[in-house]
gemmi code that builds the backbone of each chain (N, CA, C; Angstrom):
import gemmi

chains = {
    "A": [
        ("UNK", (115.785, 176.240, 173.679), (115.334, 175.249, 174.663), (113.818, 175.039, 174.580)),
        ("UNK", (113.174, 176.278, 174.515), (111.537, 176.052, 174.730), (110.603, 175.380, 173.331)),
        ("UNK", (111.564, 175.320, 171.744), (111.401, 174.808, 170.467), (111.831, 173.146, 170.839)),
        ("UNK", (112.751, 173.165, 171.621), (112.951, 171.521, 171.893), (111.666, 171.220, 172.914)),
        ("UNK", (111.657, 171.888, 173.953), (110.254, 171.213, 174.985), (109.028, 171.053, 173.998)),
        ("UNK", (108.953, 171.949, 172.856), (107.928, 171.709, 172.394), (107.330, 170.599, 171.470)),
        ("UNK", (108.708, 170.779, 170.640), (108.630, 169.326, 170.048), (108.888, 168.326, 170.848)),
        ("UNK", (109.592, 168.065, 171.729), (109.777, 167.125, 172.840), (107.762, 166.491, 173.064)),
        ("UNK", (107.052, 167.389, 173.693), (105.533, 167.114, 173.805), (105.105, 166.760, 172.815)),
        ("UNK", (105.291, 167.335, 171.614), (104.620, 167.018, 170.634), (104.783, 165.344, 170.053)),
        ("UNK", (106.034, 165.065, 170.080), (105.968, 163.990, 169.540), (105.552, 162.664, 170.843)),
        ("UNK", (105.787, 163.311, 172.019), (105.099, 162.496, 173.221), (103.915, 161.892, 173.245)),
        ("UNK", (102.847, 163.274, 172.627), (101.216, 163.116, 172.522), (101.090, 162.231, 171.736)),
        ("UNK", (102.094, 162.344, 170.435), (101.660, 161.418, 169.511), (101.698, 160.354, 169.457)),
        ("UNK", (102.883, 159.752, 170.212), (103.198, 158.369, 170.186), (102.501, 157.453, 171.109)),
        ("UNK", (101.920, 158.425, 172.584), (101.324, 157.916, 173.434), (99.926, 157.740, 172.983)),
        ("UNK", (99.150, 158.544, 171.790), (97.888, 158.118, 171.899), (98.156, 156.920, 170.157)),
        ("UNK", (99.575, 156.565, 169.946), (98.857, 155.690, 168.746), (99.854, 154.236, 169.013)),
        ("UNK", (100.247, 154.279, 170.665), (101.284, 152.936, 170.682), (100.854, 153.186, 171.971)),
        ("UNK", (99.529, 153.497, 172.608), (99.370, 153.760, 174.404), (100.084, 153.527, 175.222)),
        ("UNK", (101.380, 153.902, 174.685), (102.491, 154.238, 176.097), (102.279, 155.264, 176.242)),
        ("UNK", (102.167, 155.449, 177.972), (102.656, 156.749, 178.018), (103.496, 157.443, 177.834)),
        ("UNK", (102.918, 159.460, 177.862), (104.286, 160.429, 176.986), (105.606, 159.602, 177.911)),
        ("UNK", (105.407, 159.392, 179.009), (106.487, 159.526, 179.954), (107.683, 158.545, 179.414)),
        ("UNK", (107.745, 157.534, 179.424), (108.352, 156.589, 177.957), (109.759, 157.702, 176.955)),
        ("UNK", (108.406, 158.203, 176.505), (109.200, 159.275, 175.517), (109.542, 160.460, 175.814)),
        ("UNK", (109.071, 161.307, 176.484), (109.487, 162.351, 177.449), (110.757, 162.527, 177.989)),
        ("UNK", (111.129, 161.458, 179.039), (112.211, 161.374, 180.263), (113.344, 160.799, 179.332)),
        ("UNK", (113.407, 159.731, 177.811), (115.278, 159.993, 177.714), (115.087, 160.913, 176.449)),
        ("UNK", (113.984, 162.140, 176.097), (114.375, 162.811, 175.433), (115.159, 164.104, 175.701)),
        ("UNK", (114.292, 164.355, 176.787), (115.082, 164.992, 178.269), (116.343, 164.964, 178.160)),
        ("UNK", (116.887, 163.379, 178.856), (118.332, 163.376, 178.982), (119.288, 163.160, 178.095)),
        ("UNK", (118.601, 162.911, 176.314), (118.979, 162.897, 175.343), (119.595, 164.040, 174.641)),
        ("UNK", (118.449, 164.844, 174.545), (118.611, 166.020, 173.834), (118.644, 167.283, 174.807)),
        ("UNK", (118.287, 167.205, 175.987), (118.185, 168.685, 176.883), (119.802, 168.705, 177.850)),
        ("UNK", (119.947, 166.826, 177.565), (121.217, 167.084, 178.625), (120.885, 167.078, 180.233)),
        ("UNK", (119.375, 166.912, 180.425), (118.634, 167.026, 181.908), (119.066, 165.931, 182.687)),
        ("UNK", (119.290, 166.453, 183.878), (119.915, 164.853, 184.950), (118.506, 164.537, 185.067)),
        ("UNK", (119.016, 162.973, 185.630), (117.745, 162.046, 185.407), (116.268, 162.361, 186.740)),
        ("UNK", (116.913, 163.033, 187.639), (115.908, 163.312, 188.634), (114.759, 164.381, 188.544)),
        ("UNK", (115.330, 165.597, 187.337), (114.699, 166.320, 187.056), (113.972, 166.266, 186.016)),
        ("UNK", (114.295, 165.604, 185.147), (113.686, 164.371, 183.864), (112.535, 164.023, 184.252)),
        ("UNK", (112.597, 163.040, 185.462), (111.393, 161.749, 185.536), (110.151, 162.902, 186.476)),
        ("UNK", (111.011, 163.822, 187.093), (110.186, 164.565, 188.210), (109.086, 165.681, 187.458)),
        ("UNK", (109.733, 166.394, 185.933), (109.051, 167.341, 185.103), (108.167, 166.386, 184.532)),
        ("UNK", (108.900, 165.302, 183.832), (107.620, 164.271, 183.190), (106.272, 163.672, 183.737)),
        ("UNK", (106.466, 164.054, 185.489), (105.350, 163.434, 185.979), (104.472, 164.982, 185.710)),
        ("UNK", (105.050, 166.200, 186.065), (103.823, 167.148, 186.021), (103.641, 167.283, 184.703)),
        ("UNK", (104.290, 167.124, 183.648), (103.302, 167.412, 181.987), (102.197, 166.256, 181.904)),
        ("UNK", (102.625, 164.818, 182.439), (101.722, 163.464, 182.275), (100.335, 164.095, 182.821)),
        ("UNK", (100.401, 164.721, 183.928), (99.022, 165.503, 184.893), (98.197, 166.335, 183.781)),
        ("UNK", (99.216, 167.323, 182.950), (98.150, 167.881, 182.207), (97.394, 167.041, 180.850)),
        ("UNK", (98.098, 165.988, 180.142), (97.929, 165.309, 179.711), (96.789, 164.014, 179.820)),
        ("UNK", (96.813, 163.750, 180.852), (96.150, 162.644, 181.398), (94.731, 163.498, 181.664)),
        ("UNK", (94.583, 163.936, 182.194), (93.279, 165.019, 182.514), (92.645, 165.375, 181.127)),
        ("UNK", (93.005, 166.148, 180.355), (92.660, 166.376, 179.517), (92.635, 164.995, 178.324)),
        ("UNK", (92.951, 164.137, 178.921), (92.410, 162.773, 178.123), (91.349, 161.975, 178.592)),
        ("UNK", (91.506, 162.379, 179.995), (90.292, 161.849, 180.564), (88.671, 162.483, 179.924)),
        ("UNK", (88.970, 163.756, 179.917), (88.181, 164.319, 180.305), (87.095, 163.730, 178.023)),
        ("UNK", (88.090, 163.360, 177.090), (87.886, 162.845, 175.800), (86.909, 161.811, 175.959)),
        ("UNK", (87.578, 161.199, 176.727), (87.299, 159.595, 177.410), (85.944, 159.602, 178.111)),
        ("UNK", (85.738, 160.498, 178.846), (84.722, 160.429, 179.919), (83.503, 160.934, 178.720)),
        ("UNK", (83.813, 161.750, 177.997), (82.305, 161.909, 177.334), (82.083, 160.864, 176.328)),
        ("UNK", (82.449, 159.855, 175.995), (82.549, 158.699, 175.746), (81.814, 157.677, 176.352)),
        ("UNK", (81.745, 158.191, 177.547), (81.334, 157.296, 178.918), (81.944, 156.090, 179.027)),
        ("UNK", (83.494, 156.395, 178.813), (84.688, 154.953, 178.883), (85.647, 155.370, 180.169)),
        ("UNK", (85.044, 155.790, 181.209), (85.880, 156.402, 182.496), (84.739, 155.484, 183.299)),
        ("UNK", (85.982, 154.240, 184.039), (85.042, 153.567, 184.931), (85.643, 154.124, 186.527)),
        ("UNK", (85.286, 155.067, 187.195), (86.030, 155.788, 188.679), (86.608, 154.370, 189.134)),
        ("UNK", (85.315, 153.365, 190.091), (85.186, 152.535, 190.865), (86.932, 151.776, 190.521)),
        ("UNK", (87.105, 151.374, 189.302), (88.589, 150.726, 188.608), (89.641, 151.766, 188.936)),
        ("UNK", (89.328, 152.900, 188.387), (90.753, 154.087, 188.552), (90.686, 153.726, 190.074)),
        ("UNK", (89.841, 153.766, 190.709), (90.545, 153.785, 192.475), (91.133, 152.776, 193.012)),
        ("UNK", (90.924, 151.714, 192.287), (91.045, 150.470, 192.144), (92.883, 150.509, 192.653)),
        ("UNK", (93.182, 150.745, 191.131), (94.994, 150.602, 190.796), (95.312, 152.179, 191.239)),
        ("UNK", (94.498, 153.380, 190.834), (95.417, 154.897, 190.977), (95.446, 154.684, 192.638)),
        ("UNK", (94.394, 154.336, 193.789), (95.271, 154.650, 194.738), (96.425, 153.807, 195.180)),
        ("UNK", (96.300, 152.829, 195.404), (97.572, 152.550, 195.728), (99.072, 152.477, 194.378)),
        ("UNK", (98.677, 153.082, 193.671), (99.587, 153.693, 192.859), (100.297, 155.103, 193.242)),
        ("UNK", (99.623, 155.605, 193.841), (99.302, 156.776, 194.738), (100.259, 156.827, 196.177)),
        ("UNK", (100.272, 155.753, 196.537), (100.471, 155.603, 198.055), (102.495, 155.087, 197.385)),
        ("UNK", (102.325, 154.142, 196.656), (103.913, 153.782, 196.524), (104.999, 154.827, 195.625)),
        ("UNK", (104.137, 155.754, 195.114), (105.325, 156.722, 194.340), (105.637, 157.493, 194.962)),
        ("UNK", (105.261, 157.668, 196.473), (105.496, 158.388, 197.968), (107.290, 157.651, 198.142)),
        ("UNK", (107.404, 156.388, 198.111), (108.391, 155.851, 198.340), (109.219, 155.634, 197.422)),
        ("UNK", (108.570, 155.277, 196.411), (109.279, 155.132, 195.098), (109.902, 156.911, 194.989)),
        ("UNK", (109.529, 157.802, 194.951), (110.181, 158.922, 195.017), (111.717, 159.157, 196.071)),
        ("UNK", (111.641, 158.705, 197.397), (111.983, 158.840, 198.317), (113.485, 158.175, 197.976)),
        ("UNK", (112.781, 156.860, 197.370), (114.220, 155.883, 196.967), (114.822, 156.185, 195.693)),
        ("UNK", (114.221, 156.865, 195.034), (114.621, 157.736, 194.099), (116.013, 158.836, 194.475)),
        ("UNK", (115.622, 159.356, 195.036), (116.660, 160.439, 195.879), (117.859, 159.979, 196.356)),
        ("UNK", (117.744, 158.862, 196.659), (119.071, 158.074, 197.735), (119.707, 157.119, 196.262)),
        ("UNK", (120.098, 156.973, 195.735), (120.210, 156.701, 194.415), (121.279, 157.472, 193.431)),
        ("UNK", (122.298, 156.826, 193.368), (122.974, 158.085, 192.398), (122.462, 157.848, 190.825)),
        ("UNK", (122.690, 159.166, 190.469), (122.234, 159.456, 188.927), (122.294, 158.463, 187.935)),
        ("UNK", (123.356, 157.965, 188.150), (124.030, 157.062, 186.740), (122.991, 155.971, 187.316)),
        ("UNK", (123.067, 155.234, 188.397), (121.880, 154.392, 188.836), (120.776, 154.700, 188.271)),
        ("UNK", (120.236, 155.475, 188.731), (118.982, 155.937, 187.900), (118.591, 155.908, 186.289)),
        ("UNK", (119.417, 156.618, 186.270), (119.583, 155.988, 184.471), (119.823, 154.654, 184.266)),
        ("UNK", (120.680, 154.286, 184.433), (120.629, 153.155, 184.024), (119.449, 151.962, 184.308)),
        ("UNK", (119.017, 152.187, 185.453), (117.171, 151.380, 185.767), (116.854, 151.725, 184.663)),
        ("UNK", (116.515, 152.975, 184.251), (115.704, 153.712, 183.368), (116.027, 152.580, 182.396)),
        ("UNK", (117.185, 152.711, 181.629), (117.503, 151.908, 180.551), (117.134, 150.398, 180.558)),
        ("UNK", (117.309, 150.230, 181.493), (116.361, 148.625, 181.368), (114.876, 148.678, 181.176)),
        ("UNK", (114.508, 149.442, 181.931), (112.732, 149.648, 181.923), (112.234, 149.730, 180.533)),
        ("UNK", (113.083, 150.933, 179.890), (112.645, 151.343, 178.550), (112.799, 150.003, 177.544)),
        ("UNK", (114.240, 149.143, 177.778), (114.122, 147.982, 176.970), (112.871, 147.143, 177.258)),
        ("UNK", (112.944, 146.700, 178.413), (111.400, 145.979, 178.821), (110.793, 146.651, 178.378)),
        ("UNK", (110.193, 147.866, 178.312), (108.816, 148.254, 177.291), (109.030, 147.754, 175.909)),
        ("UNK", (109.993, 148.219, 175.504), (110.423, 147.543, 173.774), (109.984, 146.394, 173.613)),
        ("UNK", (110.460, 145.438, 174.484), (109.995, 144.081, 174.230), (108.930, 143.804, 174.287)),
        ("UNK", (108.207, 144.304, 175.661), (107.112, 143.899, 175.567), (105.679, 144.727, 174.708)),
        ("UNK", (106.121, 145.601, 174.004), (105.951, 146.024, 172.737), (105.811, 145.546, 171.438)),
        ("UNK", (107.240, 144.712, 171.200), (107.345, 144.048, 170.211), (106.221, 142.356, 170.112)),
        ("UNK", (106.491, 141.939, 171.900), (105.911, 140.675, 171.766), (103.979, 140.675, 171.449)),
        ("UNK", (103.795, 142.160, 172.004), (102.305, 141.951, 172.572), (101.537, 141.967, 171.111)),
    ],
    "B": [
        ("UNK", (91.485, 137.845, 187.662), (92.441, 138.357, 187.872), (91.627, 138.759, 189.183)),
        ("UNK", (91.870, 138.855, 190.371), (91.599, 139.211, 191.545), (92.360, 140.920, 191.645)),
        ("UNK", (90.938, 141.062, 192.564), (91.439, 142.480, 193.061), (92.606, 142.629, 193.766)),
        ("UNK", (93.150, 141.801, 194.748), (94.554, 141.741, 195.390), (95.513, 142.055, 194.187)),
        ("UNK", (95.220, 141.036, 193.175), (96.595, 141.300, 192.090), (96.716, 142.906, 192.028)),
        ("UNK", (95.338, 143.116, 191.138), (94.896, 144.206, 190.758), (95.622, 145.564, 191.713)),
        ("UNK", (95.562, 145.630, 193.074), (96.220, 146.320, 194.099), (97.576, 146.308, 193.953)),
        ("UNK", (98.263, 144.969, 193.976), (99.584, 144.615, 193.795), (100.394, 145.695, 192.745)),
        ("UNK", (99.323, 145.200, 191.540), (99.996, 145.773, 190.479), (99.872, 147.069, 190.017)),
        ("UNK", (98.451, 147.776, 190.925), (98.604, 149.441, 191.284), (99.758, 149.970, 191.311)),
        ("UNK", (100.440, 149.277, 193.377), (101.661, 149.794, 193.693), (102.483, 149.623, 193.259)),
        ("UNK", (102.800, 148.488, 191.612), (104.271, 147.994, 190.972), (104.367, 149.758, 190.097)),
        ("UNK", (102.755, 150.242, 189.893), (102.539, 151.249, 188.598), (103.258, 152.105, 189.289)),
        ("UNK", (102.743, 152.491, 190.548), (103.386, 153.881, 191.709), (105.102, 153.791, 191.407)),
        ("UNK", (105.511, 152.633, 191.993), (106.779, 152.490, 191.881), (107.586, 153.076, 190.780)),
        ("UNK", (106.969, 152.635, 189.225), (107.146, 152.636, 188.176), (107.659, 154.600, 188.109)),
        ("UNK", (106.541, 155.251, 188.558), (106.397, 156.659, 188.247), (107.341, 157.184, 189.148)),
        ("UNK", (107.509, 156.780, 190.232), (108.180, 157.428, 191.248), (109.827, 157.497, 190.757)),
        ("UNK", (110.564, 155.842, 190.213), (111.460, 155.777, 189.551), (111.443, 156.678, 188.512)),
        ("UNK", (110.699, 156.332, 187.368), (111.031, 156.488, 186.027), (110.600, 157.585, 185.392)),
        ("UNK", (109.331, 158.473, 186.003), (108.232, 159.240, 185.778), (107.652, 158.648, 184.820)),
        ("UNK", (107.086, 157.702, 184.566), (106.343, 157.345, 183.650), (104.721, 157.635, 184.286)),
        ("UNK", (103.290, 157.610, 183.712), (102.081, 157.607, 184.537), (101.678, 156.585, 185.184)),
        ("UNK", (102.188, 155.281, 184.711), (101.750, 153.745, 185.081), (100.740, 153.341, 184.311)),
        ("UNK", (100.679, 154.192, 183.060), (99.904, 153.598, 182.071), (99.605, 152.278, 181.673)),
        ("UNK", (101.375, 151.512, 181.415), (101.838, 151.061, 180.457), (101.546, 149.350, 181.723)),
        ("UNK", (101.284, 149.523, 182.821), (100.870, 148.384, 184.114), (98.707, 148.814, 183.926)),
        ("UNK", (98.370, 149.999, 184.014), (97.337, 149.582, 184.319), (96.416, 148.979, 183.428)),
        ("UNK", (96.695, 149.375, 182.060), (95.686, 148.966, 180.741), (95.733, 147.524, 180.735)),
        ("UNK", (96.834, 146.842, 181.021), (96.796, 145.443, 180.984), (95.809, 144.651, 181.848)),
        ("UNK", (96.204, 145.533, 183.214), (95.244, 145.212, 184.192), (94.145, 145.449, 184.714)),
        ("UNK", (93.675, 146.090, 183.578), (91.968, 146.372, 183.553), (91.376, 145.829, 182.410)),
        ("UNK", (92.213, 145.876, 181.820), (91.548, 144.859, 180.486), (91.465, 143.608, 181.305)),
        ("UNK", (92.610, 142.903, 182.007), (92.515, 141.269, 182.652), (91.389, 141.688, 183.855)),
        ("UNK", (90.927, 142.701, 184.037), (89.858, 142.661, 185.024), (88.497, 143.021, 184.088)),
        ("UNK", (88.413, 143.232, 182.724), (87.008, 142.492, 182.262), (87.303, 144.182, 181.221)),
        ("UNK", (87.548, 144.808, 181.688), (87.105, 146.072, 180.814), (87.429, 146.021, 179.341)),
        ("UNK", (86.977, 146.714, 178.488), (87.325, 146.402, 176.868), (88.482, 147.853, 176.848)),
        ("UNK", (88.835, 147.669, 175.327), (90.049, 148.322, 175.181), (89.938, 149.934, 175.863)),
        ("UNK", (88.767, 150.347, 174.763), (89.042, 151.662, 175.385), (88.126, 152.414, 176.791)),
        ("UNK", (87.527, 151.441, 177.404), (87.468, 151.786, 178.951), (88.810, 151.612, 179.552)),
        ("UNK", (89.758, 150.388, 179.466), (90.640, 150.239, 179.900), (91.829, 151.668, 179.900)),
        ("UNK", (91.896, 152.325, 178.912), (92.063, 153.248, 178.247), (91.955, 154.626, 178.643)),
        ("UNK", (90.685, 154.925, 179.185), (90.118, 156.016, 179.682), (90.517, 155.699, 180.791)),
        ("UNK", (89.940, 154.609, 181.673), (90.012, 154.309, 183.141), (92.026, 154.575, 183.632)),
        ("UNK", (92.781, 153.754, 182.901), (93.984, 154.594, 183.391), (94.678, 155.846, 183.363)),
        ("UNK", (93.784, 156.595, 182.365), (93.865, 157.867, 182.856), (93.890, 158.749, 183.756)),
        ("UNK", (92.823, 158.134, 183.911), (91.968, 158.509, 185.487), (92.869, 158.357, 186.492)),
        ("UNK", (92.957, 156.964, 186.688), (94.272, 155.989, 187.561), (95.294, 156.778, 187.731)),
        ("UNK", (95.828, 157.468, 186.384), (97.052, 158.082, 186.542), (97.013, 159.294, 187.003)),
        ("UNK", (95.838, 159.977, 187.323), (95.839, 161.687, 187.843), (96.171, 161.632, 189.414)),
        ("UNK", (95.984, 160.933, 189.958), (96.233, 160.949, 191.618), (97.597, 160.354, 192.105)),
        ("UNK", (98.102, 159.623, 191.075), (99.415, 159.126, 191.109), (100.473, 159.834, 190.978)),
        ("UNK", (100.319, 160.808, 189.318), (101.115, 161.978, 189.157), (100.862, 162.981, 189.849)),
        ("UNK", (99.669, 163.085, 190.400), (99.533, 164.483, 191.400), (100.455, 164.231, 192.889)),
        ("UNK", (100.322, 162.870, 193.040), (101.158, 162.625, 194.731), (102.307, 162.971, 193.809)),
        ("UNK", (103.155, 162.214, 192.974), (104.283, 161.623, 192.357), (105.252, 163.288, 192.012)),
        ("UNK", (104.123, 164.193, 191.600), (104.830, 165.538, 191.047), (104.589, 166.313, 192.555)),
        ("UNK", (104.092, 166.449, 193.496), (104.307, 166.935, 194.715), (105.651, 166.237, 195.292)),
        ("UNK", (105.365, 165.244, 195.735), (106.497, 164.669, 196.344), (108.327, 165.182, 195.673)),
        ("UNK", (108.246, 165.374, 194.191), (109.223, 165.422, 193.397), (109.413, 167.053, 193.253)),
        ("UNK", (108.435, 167.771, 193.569), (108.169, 169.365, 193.890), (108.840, 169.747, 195.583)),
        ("UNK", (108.565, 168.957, 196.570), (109.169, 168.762, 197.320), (110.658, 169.196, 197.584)),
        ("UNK", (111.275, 167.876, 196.797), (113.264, 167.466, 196.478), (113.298, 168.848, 195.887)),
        ("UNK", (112.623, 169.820, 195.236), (112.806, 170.416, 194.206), (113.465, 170.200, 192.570)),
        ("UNK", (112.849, 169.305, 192.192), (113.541, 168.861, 191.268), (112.423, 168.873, 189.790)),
        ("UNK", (111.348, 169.458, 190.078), (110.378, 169.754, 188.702), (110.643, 171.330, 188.134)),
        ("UNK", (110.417, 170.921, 186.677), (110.615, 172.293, 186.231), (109.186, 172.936, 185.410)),
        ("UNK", (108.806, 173.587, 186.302), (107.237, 173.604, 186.337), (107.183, 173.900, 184.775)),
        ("UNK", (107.549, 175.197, 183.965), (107.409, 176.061, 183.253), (107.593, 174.845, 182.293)),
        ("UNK", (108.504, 174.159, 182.249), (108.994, 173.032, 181.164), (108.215, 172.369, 180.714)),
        ("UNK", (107.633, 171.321, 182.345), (106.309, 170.558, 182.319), (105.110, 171.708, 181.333)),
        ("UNK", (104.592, 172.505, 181.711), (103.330, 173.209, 181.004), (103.782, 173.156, 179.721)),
        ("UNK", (104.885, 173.673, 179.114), (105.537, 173.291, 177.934), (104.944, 171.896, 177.311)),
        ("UNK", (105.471, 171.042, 177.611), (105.735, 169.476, 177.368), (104.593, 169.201, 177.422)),
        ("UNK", (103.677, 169.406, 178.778), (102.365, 168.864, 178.652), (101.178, 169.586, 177.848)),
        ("UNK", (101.204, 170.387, 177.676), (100.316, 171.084, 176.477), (100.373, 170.671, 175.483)),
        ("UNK", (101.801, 170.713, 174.831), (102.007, 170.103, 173.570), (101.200, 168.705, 173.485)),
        ("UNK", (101.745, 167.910, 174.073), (101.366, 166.560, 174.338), (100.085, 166.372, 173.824)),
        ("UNK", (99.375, 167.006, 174.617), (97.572, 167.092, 175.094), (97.299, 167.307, 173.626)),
        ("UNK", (97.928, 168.456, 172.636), (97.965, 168.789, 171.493), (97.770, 167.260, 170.442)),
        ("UNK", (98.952, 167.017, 170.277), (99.473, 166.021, 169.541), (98.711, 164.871, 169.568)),
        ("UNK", (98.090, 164.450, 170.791), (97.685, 162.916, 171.359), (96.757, 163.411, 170.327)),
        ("UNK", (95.622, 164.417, 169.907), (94.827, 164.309, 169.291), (94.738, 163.835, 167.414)),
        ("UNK", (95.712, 164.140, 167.011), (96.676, 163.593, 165.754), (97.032, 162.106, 166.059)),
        ("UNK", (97.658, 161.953, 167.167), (98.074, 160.453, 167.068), (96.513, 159.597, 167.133)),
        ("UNK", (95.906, 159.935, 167.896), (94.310, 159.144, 167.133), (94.094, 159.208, 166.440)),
        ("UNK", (93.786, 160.161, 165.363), (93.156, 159.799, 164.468), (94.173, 158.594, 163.345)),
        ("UNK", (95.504, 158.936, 163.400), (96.704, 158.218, 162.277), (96.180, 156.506, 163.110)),
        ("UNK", (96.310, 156.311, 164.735), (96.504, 155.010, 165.401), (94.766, 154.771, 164.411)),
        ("UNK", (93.985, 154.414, 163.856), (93.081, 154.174, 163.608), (93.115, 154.370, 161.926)),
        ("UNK", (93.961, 155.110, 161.416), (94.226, 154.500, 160.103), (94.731, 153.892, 159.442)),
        ("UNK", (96.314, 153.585, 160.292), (97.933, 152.976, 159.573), (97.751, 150.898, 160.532)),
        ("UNK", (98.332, 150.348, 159.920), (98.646, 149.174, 160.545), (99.320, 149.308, 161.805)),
        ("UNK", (98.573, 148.798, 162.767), (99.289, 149.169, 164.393), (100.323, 148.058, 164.389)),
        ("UNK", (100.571, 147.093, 164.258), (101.423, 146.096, 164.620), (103.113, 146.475, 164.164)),
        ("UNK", (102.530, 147.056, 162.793), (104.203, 147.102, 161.610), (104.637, 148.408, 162.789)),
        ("UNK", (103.875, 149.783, 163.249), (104.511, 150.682, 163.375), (104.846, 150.589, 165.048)),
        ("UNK", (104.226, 149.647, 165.704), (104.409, 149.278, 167.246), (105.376, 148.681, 167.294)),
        ("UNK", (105.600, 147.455, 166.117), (107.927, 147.063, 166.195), (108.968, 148.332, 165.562)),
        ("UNK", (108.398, 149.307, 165.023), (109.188, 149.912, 164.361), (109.666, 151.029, 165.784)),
        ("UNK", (108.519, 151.700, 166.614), (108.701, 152.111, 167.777), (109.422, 151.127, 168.842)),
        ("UNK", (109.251, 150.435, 168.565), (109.773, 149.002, 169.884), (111.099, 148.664, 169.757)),
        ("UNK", (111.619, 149.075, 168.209), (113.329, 149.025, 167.719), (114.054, 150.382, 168.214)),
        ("UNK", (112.892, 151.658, 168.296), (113.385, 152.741, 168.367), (113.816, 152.873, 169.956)),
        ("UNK", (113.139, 152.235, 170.760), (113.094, 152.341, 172.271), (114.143, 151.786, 172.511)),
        ("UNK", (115.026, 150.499, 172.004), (115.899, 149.768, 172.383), (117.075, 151.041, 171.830)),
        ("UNK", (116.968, 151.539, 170.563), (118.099, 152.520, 170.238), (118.300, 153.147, 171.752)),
        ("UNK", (117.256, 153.587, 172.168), (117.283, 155.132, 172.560), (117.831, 154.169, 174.636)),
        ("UNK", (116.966, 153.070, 174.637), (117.636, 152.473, 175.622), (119.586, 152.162, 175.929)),
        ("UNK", (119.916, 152.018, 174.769), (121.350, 151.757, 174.752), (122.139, 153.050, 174.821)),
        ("UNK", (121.527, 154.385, 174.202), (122.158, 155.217, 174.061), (121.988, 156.242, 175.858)),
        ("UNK", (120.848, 155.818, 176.497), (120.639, 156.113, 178.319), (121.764, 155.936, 178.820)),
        ("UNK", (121.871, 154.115, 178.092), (122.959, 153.021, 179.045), (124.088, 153.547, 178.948)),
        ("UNK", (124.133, 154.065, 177.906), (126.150, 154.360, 177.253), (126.145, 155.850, 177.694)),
        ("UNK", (125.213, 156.730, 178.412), (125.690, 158.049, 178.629), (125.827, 157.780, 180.601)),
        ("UNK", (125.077, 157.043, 180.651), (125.116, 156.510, 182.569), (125.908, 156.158, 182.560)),
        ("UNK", (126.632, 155.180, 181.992), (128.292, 154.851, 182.125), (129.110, 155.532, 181.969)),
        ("UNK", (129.220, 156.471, 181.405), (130.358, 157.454, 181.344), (130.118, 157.925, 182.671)),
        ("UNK", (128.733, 158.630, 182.865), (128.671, 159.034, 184.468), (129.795, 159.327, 185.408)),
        ("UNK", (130.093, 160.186, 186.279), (130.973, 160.103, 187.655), (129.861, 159.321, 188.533)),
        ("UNK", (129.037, 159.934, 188.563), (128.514, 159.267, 190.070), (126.889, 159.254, 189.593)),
    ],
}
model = gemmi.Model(1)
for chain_id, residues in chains.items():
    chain = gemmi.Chain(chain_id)
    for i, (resn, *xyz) in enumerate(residues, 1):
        res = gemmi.Residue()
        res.name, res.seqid = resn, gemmi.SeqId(i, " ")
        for name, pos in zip(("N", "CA", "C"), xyz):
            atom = gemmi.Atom()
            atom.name, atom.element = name, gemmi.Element(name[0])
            atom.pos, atom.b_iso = gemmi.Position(*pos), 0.0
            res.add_atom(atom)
        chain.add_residue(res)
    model.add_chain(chain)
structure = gemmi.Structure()
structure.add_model(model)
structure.setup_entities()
């Protein structure tokens, strides 16, 4: 299990810093791909690896001096304020629901992948 | 692009994570680039964006009990690892050819979500 989480990250980091999606994209149906993970515990682990991830990209970024705060507060808080609910409605939701959103989302990234 | 949008499309990112766990990356770069920033401020700056989002987003989901801490440190280390490889390759190989070749892979991996949720009980 812990040779799959690893490669699981590994190929996350990679894809997210050379197609800037985030790991989470690739993370959550590798999860339910290959680990067999229901989808709540999927999207819920993917948010705490994105934390260590994101930080430690920031932190690349910022000595760069390409970290504008005033913008991150901009979109992160009230990004902040709706995954309070977005979580909540998450829960009330059966699984297969969930997945299956998922599966549309991920196509919409594809596309809009392919088009951009 | 007005700051209202800009807000709007914060809380579409929240939403995004809360559903899907994604960071809201993939909403804010667009929308800081359409608010003036160049690529890689845009870049850095949703990083940023995304630490207070996943910090509510993985509490709240710590909460339900439904994170697997040990997994996450797993996953996200690696990650942190790797992203540093995927820069240097995103800056040598043609981004366009290998961004449809990923963009075919997502639709695989989308159909194969769809076809295991349907079997689903509940």
């Amino acid at each position: 299990m812990q040779v799959r989480l690893v490669l699981i990250g590994l190929v996350a980091g990679f894809f997210s810093a050379l197609f800037g999606v985030g790991g989470g994209v690739v993370i959550v149906p590798l999860l339910l791909l290959f680990c067999s993970w229901e989808a709540r515990s999927a999207t819920a682990t993917s948010l705490a690896a994105i934390g260590i991830t994101a930080v430690s990209g920031v932190v690349a970024y910022a000595i760069h001096g390409d970290v504008r705060v005033e913008y991150a507060a901009l979109v992160g808080f009230p990004a902040a304020v709706s995954v309070v609910g977005a979580t909540a409605l998450q829960q009330r939701l059966r699984t297969r629901t969930v997945e299956l959103l998922f599966a549309g989302f991920i196509l919409a990234v594809a596309v809009w992948l392919f088009v951009k | 692009m007005t700051y209202a949008l800009a807000i709007v499309l914060g809380l579409a990112a929240g939403v995004l994570a809360g559903m899907f766990g994604v960071g809201g990356g993939i909403l804010f770069v667009p929308t800081l680039i359409a608010l003036g920033l160049n690529q890689h401020e845009a870049i850095g700056t949703s990083l940023l964006a995304i630490v207070p989002t996943v910090l509510v987003g993985t509490w709240r989901q710590s909460r339900y009990g439904n994170v697997r801490w040990r997994a996450a440190a797993i996953l996200g280390l690696a990650a942190a690892a790797s992203a540093q490889g995927g820069v240097v390759l995103a800056e040598a190989l043609p981004a366009s050819t290998l961004r449809r070749l990923f963009a075919g892979l997502l639709v695989l991996v989308a159909a194969q979500v769809a076809w295991r949720a349907r079997r689903r009980e509940s």
